[in-house]
C-alpha positions in Angstrom: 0.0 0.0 0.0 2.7 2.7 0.6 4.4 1.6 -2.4 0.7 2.7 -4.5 1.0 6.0 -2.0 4.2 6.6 -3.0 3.5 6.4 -6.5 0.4 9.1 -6.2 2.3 11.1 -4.6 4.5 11.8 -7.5 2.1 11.8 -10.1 0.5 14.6 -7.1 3.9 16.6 -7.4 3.6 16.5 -11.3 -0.2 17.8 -10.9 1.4 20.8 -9.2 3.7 21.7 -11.3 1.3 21.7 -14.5 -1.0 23.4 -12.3 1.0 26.1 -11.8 2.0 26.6 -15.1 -1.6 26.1 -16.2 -2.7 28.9 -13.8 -0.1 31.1 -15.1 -1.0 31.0 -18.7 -4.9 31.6 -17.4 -3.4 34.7 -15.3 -2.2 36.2 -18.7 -5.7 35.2 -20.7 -8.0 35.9 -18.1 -6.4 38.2 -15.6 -5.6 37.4 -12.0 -6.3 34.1 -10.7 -5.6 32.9 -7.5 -5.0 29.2 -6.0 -6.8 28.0 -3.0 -4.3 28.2 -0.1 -5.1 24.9 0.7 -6.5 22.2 -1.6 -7.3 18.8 -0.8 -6.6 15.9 -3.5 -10.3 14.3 -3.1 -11.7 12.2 -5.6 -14.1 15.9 -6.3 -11.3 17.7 -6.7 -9.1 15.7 -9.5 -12.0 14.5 -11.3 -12.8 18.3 -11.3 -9.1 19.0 -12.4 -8.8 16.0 -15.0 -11.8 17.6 -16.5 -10.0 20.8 -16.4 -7.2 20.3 -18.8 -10.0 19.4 -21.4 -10.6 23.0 -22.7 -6.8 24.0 -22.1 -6.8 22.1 -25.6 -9.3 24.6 -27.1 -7.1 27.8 -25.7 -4.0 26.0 -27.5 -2.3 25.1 -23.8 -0.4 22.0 -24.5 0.3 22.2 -20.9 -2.3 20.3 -19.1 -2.7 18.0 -21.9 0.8 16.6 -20.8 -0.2 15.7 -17.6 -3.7 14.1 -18.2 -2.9 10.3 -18.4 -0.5 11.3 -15.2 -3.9 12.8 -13.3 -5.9 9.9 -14.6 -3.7 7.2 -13.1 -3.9 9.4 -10.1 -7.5 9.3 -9.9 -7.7 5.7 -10.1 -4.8 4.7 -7.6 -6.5 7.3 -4.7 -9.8 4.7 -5.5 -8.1 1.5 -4.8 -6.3 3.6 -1.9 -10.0 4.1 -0.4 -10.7 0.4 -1.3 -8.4 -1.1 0.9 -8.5 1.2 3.6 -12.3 0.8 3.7 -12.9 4.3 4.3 -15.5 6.3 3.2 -13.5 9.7 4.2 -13.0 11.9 0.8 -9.5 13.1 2.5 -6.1 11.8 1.8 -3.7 11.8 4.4 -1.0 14.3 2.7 -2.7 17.9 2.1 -1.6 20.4 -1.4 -0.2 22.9 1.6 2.9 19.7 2.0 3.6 19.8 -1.7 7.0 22.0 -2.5 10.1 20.8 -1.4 10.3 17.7 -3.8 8.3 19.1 -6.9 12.2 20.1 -9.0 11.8 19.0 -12.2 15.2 17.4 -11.4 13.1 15.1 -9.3 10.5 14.3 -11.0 13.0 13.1 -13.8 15.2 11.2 -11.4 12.4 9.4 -10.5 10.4 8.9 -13.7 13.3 9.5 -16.6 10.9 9.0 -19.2 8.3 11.6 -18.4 8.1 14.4 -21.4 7.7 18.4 -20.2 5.2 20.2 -22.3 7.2 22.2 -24.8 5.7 25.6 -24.9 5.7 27.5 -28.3 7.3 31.0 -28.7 5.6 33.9 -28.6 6.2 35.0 -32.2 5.1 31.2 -33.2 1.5 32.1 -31.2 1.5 35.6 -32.7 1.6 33.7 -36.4 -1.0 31.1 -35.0 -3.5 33.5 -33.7 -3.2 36.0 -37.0 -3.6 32.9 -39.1 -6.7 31.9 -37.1 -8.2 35.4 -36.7 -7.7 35.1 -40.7 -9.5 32.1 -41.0 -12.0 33.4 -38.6 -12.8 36.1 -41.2 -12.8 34.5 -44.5 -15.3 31.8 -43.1 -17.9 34.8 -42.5 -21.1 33.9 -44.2 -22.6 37.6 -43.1 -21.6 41.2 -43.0 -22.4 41.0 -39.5 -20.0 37.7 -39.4 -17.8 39.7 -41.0 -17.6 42.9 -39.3 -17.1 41.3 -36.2 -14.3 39.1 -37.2 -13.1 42.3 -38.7 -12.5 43.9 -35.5 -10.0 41.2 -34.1 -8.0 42.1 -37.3 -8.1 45.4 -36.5 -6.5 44.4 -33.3 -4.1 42.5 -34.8 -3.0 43.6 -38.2 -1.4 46.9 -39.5 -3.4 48.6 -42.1 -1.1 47.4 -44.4 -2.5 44.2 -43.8 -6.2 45.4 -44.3 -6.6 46.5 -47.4 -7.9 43.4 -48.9 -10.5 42.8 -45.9 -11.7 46.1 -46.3 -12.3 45.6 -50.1 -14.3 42.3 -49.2 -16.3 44.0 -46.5 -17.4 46.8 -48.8 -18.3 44.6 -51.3 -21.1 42.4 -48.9 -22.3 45.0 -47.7 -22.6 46.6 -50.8 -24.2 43.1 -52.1 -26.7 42.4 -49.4 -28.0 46.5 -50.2 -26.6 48.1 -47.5 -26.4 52.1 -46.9 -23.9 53.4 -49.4 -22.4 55.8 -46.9 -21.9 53.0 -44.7 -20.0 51.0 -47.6 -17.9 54.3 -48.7 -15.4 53.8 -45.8 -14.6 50.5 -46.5 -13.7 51.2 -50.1 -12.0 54.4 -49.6 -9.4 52.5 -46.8 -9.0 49.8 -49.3 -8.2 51.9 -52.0 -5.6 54.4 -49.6 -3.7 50.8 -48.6 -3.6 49.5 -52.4 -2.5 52.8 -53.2 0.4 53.1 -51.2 1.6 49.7 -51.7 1.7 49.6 -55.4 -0.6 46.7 -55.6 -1.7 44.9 -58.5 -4.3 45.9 -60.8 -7.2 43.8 -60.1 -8.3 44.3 -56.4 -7.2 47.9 -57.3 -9.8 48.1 -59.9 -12.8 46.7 -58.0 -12.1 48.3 -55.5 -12.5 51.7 -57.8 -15.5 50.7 -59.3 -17.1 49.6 -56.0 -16.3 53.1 -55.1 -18.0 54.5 -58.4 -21.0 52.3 -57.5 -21.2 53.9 -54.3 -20.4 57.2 -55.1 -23.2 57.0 -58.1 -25.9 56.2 -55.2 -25.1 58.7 -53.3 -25.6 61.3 -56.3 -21.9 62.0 -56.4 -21.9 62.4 -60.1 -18.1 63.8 -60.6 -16.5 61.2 -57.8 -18.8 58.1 -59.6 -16.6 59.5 -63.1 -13.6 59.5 -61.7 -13.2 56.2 -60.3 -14.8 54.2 -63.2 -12.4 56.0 -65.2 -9.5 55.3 -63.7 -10.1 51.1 -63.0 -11.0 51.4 -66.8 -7.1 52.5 -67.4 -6.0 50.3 -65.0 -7.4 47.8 -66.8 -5.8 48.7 -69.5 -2.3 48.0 -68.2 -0.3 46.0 -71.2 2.7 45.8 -69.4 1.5 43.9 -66.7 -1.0 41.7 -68.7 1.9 40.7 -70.5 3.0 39.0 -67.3 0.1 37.6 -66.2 -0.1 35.9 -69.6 3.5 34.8 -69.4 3.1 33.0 -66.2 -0.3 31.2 -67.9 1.7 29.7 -70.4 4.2 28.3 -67.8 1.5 26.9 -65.7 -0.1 25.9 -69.5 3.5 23.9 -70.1 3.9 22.4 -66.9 -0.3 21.0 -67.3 -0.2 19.6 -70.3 3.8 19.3 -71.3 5.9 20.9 -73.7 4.6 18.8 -77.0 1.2 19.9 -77.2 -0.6 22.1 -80.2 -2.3 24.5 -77.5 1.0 25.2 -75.9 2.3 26.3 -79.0 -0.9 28.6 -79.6 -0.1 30.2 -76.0 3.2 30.8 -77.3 2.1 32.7 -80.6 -0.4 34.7 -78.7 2.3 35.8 -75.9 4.7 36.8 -79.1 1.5 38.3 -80.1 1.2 40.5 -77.0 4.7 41.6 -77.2 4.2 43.0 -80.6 1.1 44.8 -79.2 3.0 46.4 -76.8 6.5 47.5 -80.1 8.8 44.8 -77.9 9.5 42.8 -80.8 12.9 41.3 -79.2 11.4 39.7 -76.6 8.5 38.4 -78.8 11.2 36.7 -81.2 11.6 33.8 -79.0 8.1 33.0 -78.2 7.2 33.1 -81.7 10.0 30.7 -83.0 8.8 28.5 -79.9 5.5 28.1 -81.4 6.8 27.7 -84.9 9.1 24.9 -83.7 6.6 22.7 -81.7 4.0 23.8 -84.8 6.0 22.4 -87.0 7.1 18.9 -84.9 3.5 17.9 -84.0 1.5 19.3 -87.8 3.8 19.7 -90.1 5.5 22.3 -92.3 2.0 22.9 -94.1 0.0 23.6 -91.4 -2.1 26.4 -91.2 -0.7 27.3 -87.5 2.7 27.0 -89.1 1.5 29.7 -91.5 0.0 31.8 -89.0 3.5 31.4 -87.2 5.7 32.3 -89.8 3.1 35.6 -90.6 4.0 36.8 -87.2 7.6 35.9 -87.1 7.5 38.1 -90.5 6.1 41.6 -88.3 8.5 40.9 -86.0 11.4 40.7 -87.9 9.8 43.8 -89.7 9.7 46.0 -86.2 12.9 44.7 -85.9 13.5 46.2 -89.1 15.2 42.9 -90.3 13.1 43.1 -93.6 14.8 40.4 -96.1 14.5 37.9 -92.7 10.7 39.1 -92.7 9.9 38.6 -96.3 11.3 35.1 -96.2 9.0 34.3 -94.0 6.2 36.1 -95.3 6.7 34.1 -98.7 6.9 30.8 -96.9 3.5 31.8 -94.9 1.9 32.4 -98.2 3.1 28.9 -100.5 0.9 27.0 -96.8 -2.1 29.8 -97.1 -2.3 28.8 -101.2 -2.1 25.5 -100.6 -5.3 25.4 -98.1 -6.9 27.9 -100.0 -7.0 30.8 -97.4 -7.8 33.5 -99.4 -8.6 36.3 -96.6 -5.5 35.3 -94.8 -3.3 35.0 -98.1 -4.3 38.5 -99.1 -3.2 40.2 -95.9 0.0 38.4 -96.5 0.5 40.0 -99.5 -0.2 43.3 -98.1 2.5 42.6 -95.7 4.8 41.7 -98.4 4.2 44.6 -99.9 5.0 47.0 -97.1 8.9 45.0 -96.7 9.6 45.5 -100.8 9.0 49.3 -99.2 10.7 49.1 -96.3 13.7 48.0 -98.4 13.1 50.6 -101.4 12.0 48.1 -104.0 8.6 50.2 -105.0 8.1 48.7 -108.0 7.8 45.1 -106.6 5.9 46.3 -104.2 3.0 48.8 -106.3 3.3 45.4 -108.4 2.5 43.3 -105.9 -0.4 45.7 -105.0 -2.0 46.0 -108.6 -2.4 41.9 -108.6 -4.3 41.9 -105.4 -6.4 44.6 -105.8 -8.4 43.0 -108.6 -9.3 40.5 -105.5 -11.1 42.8 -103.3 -14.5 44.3 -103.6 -15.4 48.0 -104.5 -16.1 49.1 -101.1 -14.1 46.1 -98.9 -11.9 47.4 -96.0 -9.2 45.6 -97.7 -9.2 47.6 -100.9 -8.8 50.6 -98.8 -5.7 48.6 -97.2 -4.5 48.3 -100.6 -4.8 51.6 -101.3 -3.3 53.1 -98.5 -0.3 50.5 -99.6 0.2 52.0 -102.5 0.4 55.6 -101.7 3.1 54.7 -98.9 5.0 53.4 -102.3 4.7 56.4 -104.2 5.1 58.9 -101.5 8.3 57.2 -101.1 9.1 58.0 -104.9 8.2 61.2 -104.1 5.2 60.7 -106.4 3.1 63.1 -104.4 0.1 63.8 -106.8 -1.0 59.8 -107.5 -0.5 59.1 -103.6 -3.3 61.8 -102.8 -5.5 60.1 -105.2 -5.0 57.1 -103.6 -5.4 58.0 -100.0 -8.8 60.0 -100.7 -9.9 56.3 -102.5 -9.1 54.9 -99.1 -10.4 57.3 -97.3 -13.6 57.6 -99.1 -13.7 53.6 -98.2 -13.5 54.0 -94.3 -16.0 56.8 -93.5 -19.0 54.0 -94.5 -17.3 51.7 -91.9 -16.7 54.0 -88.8 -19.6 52.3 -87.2 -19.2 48.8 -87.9 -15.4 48.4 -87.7 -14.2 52.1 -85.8 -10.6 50.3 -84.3 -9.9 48.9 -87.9 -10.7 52.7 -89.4 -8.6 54.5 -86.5 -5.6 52.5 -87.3 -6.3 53.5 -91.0 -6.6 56.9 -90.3 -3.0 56.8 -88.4 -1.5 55.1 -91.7 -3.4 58.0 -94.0 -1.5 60.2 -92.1 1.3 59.6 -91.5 1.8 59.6 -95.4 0.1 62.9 -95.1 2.7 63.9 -92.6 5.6 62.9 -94.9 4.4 64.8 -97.8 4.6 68.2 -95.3 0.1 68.3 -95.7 0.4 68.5 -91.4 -3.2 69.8 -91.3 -4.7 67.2 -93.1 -2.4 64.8 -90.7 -3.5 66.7 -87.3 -7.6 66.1 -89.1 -7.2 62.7 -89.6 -6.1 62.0 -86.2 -8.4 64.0 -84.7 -11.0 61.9 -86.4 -9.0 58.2 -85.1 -9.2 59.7 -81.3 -12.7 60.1 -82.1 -12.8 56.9 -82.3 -10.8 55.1 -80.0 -12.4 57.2 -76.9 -15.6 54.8 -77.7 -13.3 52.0 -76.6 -11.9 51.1 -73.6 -10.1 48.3 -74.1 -8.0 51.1 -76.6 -7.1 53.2 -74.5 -3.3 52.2 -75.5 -4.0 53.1 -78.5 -5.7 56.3 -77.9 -2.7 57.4 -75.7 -0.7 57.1 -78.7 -2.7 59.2 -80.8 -3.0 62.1 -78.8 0.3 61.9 -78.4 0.9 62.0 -82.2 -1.4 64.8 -82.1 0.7 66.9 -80.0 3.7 66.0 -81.3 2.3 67.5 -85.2 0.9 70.9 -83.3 4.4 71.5 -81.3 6.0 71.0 -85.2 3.6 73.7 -86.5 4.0 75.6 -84.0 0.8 75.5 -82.0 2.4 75.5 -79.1 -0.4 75.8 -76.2 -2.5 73.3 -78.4 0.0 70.8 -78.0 0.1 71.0 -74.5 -2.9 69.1 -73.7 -2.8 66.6 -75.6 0.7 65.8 -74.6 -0.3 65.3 -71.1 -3.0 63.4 -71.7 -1.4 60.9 -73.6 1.7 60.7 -71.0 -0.6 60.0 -68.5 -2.5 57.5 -70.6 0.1 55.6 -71.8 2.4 55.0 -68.2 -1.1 53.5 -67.3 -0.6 51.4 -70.2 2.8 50.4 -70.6 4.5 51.6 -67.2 6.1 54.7 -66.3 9.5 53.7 -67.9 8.7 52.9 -71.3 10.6 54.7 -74.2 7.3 55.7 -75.9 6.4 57.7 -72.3 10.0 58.9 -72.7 9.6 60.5 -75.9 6.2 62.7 -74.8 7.9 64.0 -71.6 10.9 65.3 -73.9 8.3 66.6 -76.2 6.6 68.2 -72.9 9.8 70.1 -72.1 10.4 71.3 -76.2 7.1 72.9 -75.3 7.5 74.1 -72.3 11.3 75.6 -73.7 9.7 77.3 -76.4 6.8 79.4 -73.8 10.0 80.2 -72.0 9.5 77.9 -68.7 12.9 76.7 -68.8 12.0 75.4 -65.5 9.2 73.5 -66.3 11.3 72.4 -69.2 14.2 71.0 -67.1 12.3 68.9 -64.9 10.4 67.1 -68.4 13.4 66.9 -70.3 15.0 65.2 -66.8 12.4 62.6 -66.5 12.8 62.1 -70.6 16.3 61.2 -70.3 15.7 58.8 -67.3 13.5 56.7 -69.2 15.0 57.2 -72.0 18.3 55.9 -70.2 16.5 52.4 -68.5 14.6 51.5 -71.6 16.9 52.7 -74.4 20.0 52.8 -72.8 22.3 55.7 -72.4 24.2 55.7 -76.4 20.9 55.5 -78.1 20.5 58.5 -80.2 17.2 59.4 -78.8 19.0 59.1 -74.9 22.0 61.7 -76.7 19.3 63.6 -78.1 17.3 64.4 -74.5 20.3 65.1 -73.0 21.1 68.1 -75.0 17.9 69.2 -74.6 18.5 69.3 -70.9 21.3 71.0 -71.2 19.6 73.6 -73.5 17.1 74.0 -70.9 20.2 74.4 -68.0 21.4 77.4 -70.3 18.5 79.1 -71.1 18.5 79.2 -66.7 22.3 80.6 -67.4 22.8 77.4 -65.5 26.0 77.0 -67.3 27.9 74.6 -65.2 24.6 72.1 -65.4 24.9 72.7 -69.1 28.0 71.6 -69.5 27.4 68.8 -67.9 24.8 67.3 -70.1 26.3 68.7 -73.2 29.6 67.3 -72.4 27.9 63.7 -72.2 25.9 64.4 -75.1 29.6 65.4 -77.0 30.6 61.6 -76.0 27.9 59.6 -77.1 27.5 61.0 -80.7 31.2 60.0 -80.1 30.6 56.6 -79.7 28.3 56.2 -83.0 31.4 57.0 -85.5 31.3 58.3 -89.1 27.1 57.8 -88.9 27.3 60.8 -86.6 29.7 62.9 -88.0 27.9 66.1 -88.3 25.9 65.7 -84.9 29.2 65.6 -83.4 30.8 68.3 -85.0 27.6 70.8 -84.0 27.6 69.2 -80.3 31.3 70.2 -79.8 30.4 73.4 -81.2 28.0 74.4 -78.6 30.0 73.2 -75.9 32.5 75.1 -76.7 30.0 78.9 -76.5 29.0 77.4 -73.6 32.0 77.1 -72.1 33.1 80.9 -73.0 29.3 81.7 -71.7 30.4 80.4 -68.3 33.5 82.6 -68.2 31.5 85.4 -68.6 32.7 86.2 -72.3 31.0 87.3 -75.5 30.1 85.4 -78.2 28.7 86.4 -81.4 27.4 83.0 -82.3 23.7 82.4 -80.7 23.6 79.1 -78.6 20.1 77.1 -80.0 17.3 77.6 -77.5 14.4 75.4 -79.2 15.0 71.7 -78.3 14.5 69.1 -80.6 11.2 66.9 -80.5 11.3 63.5 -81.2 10.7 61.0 -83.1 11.7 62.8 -86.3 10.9 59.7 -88.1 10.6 61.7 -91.6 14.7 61.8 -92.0 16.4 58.8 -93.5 19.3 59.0 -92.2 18.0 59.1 -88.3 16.2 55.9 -89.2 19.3 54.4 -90.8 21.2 55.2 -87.7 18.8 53.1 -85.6 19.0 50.0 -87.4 20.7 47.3 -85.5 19.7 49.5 -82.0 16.4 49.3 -79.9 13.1 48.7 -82.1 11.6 51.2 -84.2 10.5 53.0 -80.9 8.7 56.0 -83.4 6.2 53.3 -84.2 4.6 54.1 -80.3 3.6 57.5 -80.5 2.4 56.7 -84.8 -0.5 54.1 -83.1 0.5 52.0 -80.4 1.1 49.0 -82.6 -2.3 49.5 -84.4 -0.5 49.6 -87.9 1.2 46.3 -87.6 -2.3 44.8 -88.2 -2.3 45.6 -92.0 
């Protein structure tokens, strides 16, 4: 019998230690709790305690869960103890008040080695526990009353940072199940402030701006309802980053359904596809010949995917202005669309074709090219006026001014019946009419015809890329004929437009900030003028790199801006770097050079305070000047034809 005493007593002494732990994590959850000075081990009192540790389990206290097989064996040795002493009495003979001296954890092991302490987690590992919980908690909320409780432990927990998405949901139920707009407002307007200032991604950013123009719209807030649907529709718009999201589909797309399948192939063409929409044809290259290679190995050189392939390989090689690679292609793309009689497809082809015999100054195979198709169209078919528009790019190139008009108006005359039914197809037309308009010096007819293209393309959306471009174009054309305060607008408009589209660093945003400043020079805000011309040459730096022409180019026209401040030092600066990249392009830029040394020098004896008879130039140069052959021959074999941006946004690679 004392040998089962003895044994109760120590699973008693482990009892007291978990207890005390046990009432120490309860003093922290609960606030103060105090144990009885004197507690008696009854059979009450440890089938009350076994029962205790039950819900420790539920508060994540691992601590009485460790000691409940010890308390249970406890329970049942102090029956048999009553057994055989034949006592009724509820006492024990040793009281809780004799407990201390022997309850060392060094004891308890030296007497049962194999007994395993509760391991208690860190605080940080609780912290993550509870936040994940609280989480949980609030994502299983069925109500907006669920919801907005649950809400309120986040609050507790979380950082606004950590809110925004909550917020977004909560507005959104409430907003669902018809509740008072001002009480949804708050919501949205604290999910928007955290996306905001996070740089989140587009999507929750969107919803949560139209939620906020739904809201805004019941309340009568007109203006405020405008705004927001506005901007989530430009958000939406964002190329840049759609062109991701679309490159990790066809990963995931790869990985599904492996590397040798036809559909994988189609999700390479249409990423190459999406990198043409956007004028980065390098990057395209390899998708495309992806698709063409595992096109080819599952269908077959004469497959009409193959074909489709080898069209798009020919554009890009085209933007890449690799023409006698694109035309190779081209002609390959047309023997497959013959031989499987796709007569639609096989006529754009040809149209393509004809536009690389131009690109590389063979007009006659080109016009000829364009008198055996047109006999193929119908009177009034949008591809006549394609046609058209075809040929007068051939013979404005001859300089055959006279028959080009002719041919334009044709086209022209063509596309004002089918603004309605096909008004993206007719804006990118307009674009193409003038730019030819442009290069024969008719700028109002130009600055018409794009005005009517914008038209257009503020009916759509989804173009907004596209209308960014054009009203850049627009502004670029007025700042040329000197329209100066015209220009303005339109230029910031479309800067604005287009970093939604494409990201703040993209050349094409590049080139309207520089044409910002040339504007902002020539109303004699040199100020102004620096800080656009500053931001121009940034971009221009990332996305073009610093020894492209256009980069040399933006620089000067900071340092025009510098001395027109009598900033001279600042000018130097830039002028001097400008003097060493024309450097770097050799006999190509002889003459750029030779001026660019020219005004460093007057600006050097401007800075010592001297006299010089020769005028420094105090009108910066707007780009692209895409009209001078030589520029463009100076580009080949650099960055893509980056002019093509701010001439349509891609639209006139769809011929």
């Amino acid at each position: 019998m004392s040998t089962k005493f003895d044994k109760f007593r120590v699973y008693r002494d482990i009892y007291a230690i978990s207890e005390n732990r046990y009432v120490k994590i309860l003093k922290k959850r609960n606030g103060n709790l105090k144990m009885p000075e004197k507690q008696q081990y009854s059979e009450g009192i440890v089938s009350a305690r076994i029962g205790s540790c039950l819900p420790a389990t539920e508060l994540r206290s691992k601590v009485m869960q460790s000691a409940k097989n010890e308390l249970r064996e406890a329970h049942r040795i102090l029956k048999q103890l009553k057994t055989e002493a034949g006592s009724s009495s509820t006492e024990l003979p040793v009281k809780a008040s004799l407990l201390p001296h022997n309850s060392k954890p060094s004891a308890i092991l030296h007497l049962n080695p194999c007994y395993n302490f509760p391991i208690c987690p860190h605080p940080s590992q609780r912290k993550i526990k509870e936040r994940s919980q609280i989480e949980n908690d609030f994502e299983a909320a069925k109500t907006a009353e669920d919801m907005l409780e649950a809400f309120k432990e986040m609050e507790a927990n979380f950082d606004e940072k950590g809110l925004g998405l909550a917020c977004l949901k909560i507005g959104l139920k409430l907003y669902q199940e018809g509740e008072d707009p001002e009480k949804v407002l708050p919501y949205a307007i604290r999910a928007l402030a955290v996306f905001d200032s996070e740089n989140q991604i587009s999507l929750p950013i969107a919803m949560t701006l139209q939620l906020l123009g739904s809201t805004s719209y019941c309340l009568n807030k007109f203006s405020d309802a405008l705004g927001y649907l506005n901007r989530a529709n430009k958000i939406l718009g964002r190329r840049e980053e759609a062109l991701g999201n679309l490159r990790h589909s066809v990963e995931i797309k790869e990985f599904l359904l492996g590397e040798d399948r036809k559909e994988v192939g189609n999700a390479y063409r249409d990423l190459a596809e999406a990198c043409v929409a956007i004028l980065n044809f390098k990057e395209g290259l390899p998708y495309c010949l992806k698709a063409l290679e595992l096109h080819i190995k599952l269908l077959g050189d004469n497959s009409v995917e193959v074909a489709q392939d080898r069209r798009l390989l020919g554009v890009i090689y085209t933007g890449m202005e690799q023409y006698e690679k694109a035309l190779e292609q081209n002609q390959l793309s047309q023997k497959v669309l013959k031989n499987w009689g796709r007569s639609s497809d096989l006529l754009r082809a040809e149209i393509d074709a004809a536009n690389m015999h131009i690109a590389l100054r063979r007009f006659e195979a080109a016009i000829n090219t364009l008198k055996g198709v047109v006999q193929q169209t119908e009177k009034d078919s949008e591809n006549r006026a394609l046609i058209f528009i075809t040929m007068a790019k051939a013979l404005v190139s001859q300089e055959k001014f006279a028959d080009a008009k002719r041919c334009l108006e044709i086209a022209t005359s063509i596309l004002d019946k089918k603004e309605k039914l096909k008004p993206l197809e007719v804006s990118e037309a307009y674009m193409e009419i003038s730019m030819q308009y442009e290069t024969m010096n008719e700028f109002e007819t130009a600055i018409s015809l794009l005005k009517r293209a914008h038209a257009l393309l503020e009916k759509l959306p989804q173009e907004q890329h596209s209308e960014g471009s054009v009203s850049a174009r627009i502004g670029w054309l007025l700042l040329l004929t000197g329209k100066v305060t015209q220009a303005i607008p339109y230029l910031e408009g479309a800067a604005e437009t287009l970093k939604e589209s494409f990201g703040p660093k993209h050349f094409g945003v590049g080139y309207i900030y520089n044409n910002l400043g040339a504007a902002y020079l020539e109303l004699e805000r040199p100020q102004s003028a620096a800080q656009m011309f500053a931001v121009a040459k940034d971009i221009m730096d990332i996305s073009l790199g610093p020894h492209h022409v256009d980069s040399i180019e933006a620089c000067q026209n900071l340092s025009k801006a510098y001395a027109s401040m009598e900033s001279y030092a600042l000018a130097i600066e830039f002028q001097q770097k400008a003097v060493d990249g024309w450097g770097g392009h050799g006999k190509h830029a002889e003459d750029e050079l030779r001026e660019a040394c020219r005004i460093l020098e007057q600006l050097k004896i401007k800075a010592l305070g001297g006299f010089s008879s020769k005028v420094l130039p105090t009108k910066a140069l707007p780009l692209p000047q895409n009209s001078n052959p030589t520029r463009i021959e100076r580009r080949r074999g650099q960055k893509e034809d980056n002019h093509a941006l701010v001439e349509g946004g891609g639209g006139g690679l769809r011929s």
